[in-house]
C-alpha positions as CSV (number, residue, x, y, z in Angstrom):
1,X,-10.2,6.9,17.1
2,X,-13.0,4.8,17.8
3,X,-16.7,5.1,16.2
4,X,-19.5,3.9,18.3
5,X,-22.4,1.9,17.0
6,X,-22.5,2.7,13.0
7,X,-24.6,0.8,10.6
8,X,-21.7,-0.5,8.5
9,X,-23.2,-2.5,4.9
10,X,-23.2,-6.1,5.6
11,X,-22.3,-6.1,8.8
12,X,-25.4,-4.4,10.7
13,X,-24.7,-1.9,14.2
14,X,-20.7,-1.9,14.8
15,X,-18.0,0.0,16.2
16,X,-15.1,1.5,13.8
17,X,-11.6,1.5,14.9
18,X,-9.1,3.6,13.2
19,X,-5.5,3.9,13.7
20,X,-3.1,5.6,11.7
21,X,-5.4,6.9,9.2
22,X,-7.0,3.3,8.4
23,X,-9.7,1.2,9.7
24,X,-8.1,-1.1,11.6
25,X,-11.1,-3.3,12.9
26,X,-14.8,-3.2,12.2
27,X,-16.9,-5.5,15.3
28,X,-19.1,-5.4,17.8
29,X,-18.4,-4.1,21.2
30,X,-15.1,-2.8,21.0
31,X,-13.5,-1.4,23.6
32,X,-11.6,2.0,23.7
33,X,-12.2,5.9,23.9
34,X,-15.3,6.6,21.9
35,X,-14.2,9.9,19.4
36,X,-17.4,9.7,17.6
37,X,-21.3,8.1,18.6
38,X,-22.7,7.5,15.0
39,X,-26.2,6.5,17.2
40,X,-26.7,4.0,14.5
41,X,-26.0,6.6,11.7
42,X,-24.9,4.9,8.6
43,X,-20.4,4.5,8.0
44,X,-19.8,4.7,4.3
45,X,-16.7,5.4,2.3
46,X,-16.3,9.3,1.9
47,X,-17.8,10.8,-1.5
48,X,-15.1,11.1,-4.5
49,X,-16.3,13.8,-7.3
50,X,-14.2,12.0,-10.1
51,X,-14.6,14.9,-12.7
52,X,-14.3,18.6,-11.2
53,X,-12.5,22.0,-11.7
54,X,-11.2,23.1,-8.7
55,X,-9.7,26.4,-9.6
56,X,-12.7,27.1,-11.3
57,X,-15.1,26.3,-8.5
58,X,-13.2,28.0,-5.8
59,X,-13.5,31.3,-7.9
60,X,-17.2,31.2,-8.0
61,X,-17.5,33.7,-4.8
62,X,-15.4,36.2,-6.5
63,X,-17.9,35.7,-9.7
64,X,-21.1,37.2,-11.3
65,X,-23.7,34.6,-12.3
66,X,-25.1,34.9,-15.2
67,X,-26.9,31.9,-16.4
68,X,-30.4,30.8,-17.3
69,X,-31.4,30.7,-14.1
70,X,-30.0,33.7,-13.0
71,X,-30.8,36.4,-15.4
72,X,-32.9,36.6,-18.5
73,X,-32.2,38.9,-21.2
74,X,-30.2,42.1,-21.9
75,X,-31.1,44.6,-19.7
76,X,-30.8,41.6,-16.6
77,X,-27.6,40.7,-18.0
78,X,-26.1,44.4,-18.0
79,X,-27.4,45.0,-14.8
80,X,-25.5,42.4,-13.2
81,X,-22.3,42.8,-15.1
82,X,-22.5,46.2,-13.7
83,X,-22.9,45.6,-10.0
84,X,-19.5,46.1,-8.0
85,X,-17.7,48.8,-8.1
86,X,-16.1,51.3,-11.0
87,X,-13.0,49.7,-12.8
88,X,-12.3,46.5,-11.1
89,X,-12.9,43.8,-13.3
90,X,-15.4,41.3,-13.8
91,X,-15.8,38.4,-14.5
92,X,-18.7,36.4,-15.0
93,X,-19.5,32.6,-15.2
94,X,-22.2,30.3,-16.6
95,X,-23.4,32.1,-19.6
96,X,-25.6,30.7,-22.1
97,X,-26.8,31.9,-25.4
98,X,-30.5,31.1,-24.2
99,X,-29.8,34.4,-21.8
100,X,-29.2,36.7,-24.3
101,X,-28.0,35.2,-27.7
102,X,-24.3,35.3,-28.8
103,X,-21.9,37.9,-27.0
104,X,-19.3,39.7,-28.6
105,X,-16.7,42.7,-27.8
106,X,-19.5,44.9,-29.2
107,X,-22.2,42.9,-27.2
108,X,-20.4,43.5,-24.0
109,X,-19.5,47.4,-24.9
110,X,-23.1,48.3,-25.3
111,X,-23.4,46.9,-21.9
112,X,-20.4,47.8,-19.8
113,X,-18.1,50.1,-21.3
114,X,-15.9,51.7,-18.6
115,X,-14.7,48.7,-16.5
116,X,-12.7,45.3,-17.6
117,X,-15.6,42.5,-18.3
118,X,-15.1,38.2,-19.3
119,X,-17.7,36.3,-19.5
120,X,-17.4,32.9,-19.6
121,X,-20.1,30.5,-21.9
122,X,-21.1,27.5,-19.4
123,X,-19.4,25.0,-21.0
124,X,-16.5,27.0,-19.6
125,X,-14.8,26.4,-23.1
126,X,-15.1,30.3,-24.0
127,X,-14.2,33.6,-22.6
128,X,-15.7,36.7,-24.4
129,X,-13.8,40.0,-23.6
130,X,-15.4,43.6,-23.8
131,X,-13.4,46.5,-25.3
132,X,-12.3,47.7,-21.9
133,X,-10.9,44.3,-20.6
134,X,-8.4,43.8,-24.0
135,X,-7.2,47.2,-23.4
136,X,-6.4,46.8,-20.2
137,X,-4.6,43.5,-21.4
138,X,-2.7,45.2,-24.3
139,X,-4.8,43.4,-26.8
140,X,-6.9,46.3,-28.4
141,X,-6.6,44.4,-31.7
142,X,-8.3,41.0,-31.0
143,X,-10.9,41.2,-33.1
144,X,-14.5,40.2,-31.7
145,X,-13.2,39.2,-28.3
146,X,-13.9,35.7,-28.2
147,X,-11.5,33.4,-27.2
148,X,-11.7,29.6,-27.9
149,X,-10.2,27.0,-25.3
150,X,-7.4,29.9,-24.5
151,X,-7.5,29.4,-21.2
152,X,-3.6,29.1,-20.7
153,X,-2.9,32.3,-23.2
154,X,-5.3,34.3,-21.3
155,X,-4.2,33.2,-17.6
156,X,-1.1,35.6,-17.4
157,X,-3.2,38.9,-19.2
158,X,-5.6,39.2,-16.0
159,X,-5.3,40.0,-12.4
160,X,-5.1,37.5,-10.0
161,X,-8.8,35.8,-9.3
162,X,-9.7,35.0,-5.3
163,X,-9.8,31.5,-4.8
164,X,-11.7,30.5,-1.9
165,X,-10.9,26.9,-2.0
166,X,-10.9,26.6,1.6
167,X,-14.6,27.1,1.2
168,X,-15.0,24.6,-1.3
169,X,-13.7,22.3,0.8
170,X,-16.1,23.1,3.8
171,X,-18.4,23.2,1.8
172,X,-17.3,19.4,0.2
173,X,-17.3,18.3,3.9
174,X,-20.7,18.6,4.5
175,X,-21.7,16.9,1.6
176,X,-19.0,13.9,2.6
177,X,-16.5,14.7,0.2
178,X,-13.5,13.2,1.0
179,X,-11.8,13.3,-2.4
180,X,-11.4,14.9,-6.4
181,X,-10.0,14.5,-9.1
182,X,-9.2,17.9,-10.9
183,X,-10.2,17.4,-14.8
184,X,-8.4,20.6,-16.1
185,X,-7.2,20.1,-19.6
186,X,-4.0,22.3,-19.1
187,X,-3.7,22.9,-15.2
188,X,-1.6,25.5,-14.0
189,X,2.3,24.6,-12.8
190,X,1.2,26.0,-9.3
191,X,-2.5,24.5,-9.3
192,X,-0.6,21.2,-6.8
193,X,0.3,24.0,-4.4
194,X,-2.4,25.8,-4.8
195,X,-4.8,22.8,-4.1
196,X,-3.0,22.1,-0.3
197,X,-5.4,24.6,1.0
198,X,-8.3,21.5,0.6
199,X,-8.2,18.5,3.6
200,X,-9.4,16.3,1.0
201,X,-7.7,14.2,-1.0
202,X,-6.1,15.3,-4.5
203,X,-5.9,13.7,-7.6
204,X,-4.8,15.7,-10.6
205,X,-4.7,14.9,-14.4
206,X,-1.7,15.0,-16.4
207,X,0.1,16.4,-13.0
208,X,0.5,13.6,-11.0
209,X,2.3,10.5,-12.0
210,X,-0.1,8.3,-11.8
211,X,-3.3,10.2,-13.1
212,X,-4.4,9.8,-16.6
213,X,-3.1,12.2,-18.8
214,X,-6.3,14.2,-20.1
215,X,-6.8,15.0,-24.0
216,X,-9.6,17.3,-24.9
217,X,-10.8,16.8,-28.1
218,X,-12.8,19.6,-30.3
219,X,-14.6,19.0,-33.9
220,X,-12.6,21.9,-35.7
221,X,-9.1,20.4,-34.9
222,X,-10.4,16.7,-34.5
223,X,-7.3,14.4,-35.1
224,X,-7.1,11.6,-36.8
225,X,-7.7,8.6,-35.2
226,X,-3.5,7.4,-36.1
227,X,-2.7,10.8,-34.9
228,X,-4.8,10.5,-31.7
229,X,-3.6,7.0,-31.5
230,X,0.0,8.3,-31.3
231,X,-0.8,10.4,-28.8
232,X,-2.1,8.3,-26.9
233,X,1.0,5.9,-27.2
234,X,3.5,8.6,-26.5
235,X,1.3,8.8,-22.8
236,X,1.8,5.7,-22.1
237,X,2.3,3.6,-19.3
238,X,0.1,6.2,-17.9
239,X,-3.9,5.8,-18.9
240,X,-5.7,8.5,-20.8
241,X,-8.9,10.7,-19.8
242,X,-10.5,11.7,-23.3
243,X,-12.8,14.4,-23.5
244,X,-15.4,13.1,-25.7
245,X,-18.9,15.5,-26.2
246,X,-20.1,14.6,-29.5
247,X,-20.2,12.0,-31.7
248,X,-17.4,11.9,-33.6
249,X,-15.3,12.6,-30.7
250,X,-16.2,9.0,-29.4
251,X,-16.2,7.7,-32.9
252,X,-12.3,8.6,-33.4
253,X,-11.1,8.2,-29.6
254,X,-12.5,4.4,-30.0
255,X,-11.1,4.0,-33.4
256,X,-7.5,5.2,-31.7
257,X,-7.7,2.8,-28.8
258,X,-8.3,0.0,-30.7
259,X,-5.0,0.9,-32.5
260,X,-2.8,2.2,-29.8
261,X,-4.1,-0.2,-27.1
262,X,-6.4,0.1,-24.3
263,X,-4.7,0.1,-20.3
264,X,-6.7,0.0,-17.3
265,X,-7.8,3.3,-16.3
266,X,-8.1,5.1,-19.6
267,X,-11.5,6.9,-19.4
268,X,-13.7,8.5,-21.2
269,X,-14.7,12.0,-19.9
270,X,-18.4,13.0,-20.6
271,X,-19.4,10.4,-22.7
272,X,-22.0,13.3,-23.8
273,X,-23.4,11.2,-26.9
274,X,-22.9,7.5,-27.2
275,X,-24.8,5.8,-29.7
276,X,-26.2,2.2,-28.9
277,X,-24.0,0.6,-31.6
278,X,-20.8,1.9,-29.8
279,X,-22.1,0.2,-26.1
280,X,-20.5,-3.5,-27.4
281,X,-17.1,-1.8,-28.6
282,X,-17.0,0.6,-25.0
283,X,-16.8,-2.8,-23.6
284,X,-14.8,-4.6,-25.1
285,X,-11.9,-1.7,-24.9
286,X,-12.5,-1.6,-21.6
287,X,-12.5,1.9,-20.8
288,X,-14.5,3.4,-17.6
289,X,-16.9,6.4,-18.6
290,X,-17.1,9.3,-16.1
291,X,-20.2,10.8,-16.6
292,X,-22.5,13.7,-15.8
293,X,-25.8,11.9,-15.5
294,X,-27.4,15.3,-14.5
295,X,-26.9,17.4,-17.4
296,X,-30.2,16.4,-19.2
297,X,-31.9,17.1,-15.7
298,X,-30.0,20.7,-15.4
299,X,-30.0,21.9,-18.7
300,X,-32.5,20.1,-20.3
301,X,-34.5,23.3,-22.1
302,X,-31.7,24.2,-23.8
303,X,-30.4,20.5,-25.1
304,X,-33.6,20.1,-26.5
305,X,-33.5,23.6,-28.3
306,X,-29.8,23.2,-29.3
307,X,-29.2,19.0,-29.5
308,X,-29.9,17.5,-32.8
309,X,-33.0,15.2,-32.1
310,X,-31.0,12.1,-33.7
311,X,-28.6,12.8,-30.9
312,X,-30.5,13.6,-28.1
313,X,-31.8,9.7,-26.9
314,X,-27.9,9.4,-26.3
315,X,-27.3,12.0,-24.1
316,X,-24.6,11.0,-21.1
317,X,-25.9,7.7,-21.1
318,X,-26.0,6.3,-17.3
319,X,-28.0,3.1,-16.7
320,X,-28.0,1.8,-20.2
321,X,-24.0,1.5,-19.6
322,X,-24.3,-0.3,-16.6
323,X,-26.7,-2.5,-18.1
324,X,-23.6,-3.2,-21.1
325,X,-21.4,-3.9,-18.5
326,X,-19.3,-0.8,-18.9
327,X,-17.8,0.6,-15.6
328,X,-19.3,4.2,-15.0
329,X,-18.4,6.9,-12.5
330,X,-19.4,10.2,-11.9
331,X,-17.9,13.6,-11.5
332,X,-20.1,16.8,-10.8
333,X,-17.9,18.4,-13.2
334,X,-18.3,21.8,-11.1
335,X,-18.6,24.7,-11.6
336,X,-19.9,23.9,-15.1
337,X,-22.6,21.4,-13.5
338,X,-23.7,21.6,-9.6
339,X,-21.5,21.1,-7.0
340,X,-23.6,18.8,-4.9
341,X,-22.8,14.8,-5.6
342,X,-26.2,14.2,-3.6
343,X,-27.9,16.7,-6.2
344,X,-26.6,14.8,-9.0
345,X,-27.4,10.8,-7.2
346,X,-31.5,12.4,-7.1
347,X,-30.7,13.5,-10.9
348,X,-29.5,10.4,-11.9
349,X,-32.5,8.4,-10.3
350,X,-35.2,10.6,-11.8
351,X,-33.8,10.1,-15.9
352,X,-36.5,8.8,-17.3
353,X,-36.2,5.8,-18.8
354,X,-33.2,2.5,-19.1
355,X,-31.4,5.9,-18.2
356,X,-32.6,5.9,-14.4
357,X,-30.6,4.5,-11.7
358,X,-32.1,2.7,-8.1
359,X,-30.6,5.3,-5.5
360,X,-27.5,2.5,-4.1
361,X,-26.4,2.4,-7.8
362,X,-26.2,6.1,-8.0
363,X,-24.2,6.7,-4.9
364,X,-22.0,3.6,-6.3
365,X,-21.1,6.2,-9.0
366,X,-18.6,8.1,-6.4
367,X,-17.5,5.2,-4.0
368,X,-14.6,4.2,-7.0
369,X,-11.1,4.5,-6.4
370,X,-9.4,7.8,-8.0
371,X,-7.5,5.1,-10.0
372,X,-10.3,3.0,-10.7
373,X,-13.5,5.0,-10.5
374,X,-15.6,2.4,-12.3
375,X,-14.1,-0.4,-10.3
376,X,-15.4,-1.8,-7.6
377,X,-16.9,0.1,-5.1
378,X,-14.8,0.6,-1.9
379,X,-16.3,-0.5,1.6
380,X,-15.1,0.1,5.0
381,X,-13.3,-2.8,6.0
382,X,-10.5,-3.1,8.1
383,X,-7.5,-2.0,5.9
384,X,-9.4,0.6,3.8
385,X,-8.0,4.3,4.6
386,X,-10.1,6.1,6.8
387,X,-12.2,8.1,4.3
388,X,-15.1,8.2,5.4
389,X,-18.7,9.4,5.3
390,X,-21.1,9.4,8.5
391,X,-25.0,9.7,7.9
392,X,-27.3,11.0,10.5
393,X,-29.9,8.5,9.6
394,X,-29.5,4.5,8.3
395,X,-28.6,4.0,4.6
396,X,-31.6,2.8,3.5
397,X,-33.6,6.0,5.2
398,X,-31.0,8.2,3.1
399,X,-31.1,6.6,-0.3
400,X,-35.0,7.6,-0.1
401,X,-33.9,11.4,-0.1
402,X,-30.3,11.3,-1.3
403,X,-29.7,14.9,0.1
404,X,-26.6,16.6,1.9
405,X,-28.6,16.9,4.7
406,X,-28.1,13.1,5.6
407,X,-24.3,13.8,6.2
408,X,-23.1,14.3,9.7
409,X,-19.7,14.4,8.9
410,X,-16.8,13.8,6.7
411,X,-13.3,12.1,7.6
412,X,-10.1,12.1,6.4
413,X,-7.1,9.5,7.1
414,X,-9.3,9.5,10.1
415,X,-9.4,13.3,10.8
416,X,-13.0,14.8,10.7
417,X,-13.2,17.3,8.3
């Protein structure tokens, strides 16, 4: 395939010639079958969303909402738990206390008694179960119905969810998605399969060979930093991806590296709170952070109602990072964060602050390599695989908006999407 007069970086107006799904010449005036005019439109590298949850975005259309932002209060929230029809159940995403305070079995039964009903807290950490839905699961007798991080207990008690990942990957298309990697803690045997219904390219933690095994830590079972440490060794060669939201989460994953050994590629996921002090030790280990530089923009009413104010100036650090001389990515983390990588770029820019990125230094956060998504950025030059994403406008005309609506199309292994 050949692409006609594309504003490629450092090279200015040129032709794109793919073959065997990689650029195989970048230059002026080549001759051939045009299969795409890019009328100057800027060629970059496709889009990679290094942190997302596949599964759990593509079940969003077959989900109530039921956030901040889309209901407010009781009666809102038992209005929508209630739409659909008479003993299906349902299950509901995005919750946060700031709706409604803290659900429980008897919450939910006031609510919606006579149909099946999970919610799901935003974080996507908890699941909290009505009276109807543990009956229906043959669990009458657990408790509150709360459920902590038992995503891979509950997955066989409830019917089958609609995954519409064919949509998410339209949908990724037009943003000039060309590639993910799924963060699931535990991922399903079947999620590889399930994931062939996406064009774009697939990396999965702890699945595939050569992914980072992911460890999500939590404050009530923290381990020890010689326990974590062993873990850690037993994983090796492969890197690790540690989930690391608070503190002491980065205080004992960096205490464990330094005894088990750092390996290119071990990242740290999140990267919600790192204090200043830690920058100098972040660097010397090595390790990449993949970040959400959009969650203080998102949901910043409810971390400054619910974040300690000693922890809140360290909040998914983004520029100050870069500044260290860390390497930082970022992954939407969807659905738990937007799915739009443009959304979060405009985010990322507008932190206020040594936070802030300029707008080529926030698309740099998803040009890495799966492997090496703090690395250096990848370019299209003759070699590359044909992964690509075609602008409608120049680069410099798009990194003043950083919107979706600058992508003309996305290409895979030189198919468009």
């Amino acid at each position: 395939m050949l692409i006609k007069d594309v504003e490629v970086e450092g090279c200015g107006r040129v032709d794109v010639r793919v073959r065997d799904g990689r650029i195989a010449e970048v230059g002026r005036h080549l001759g051939g079958r045009v299969g795409i005019h890019g009328r100057g439109g800027a060629l970059l590298p496709g889009l990679h969303d290094h942190h997302v949850h596949l599964a759990a975005l593509a079940a969003e259309p077959a989900s109530v909402r039921v956030g901040p932002q889309d209901v407010t209060g009781l009666d809102q929230l038992a209005e929508a738990l209630r739409a659909g029809p008479p003993g299906e159940w349902v299950r509901a995403v995005g919750y946060h206390e700031s709706v409604a305070g803290e659900l429980d079995r008897a919450t939910l039964d006031r609510l919606v008694a006579d149909r099946p009903v999970r919610v799901q807290h935003r974080s996507g950490e908890l699941w909290v179960w009505n009276g109807a839905a543990l009956r229906a699961a043959g669990m009458d007798d657990a408790g509150d119905g709360r459920f902590w991080r038992s995503d891979e207990c509950l997955r066989a008690t409830v019917p089958p969810t609609s995954l519409d990942l064919r949509g998410v990957g339209r949908r990724a298309a037009a943003r000039g998605v060309t590639g993910f990697t799924n963060a699931d803690p535990h991922p399903a045997d079947d999620l590889r399969a399930l994931l062939r219904d996406l064009p774009q390219r697939i990396t999965v933690m702890s699945l595939d060979r050569e992914a980072p095994v992911k460890i999500r830590l939590d404050d009530l079972t923290l381990p020890l930093p010689g326990e974590l440490a062993e873990r850690i060794a037993r994983a090796r060669p492969r890197p690790v991806a540690v989930h690391c939201v608070t503190r002491v989460q980065l205080l004992v994953t960096l205490l464990a590296l330094d005894e088990a050994g750092s390996v290119p590629g071990d990242r740290i996921e999140h990267g919600a709170v790192i204090p200043a002090e830690s920058l100098a030790w972040l660097r010397r280990l090595g390790v990449t952070v993949v970040t959400q530089p959009h969650f203080p923009v998102e949901r910043a009413l409810a971390y400054e109602a619910d974040v300690h104010p000693d922890d809140q100036p360290h909040l998914y650090r983004c520029g100050t990072l870069i500044a260290a001389g860390i390497p930082v990515a970022a992954g939407t983390d969807a659905p738990y964060g937007t799915a739009d990588p443009w959304a979060v770029m405009r985010m990322a820019v507008g932190r206020a602050g040594p936070e802030g990125l300029p707008p080529r230094a926030a698309l740099g956060l998803f040009l890495g390599t799966p492997m090496a998504p703090g690395g250096p950025r990848r370019t299209v030059a003759p070699g590359a695989p044909a992964d690509l994403c075609l602008l409608h406008l120049p680069l410099n005309a798009a990194l003043d908006n950083l919107t979706a609506d600058a992508v003309r199309a996305a290409i895979v292994a030189g198919q468009t999407l």
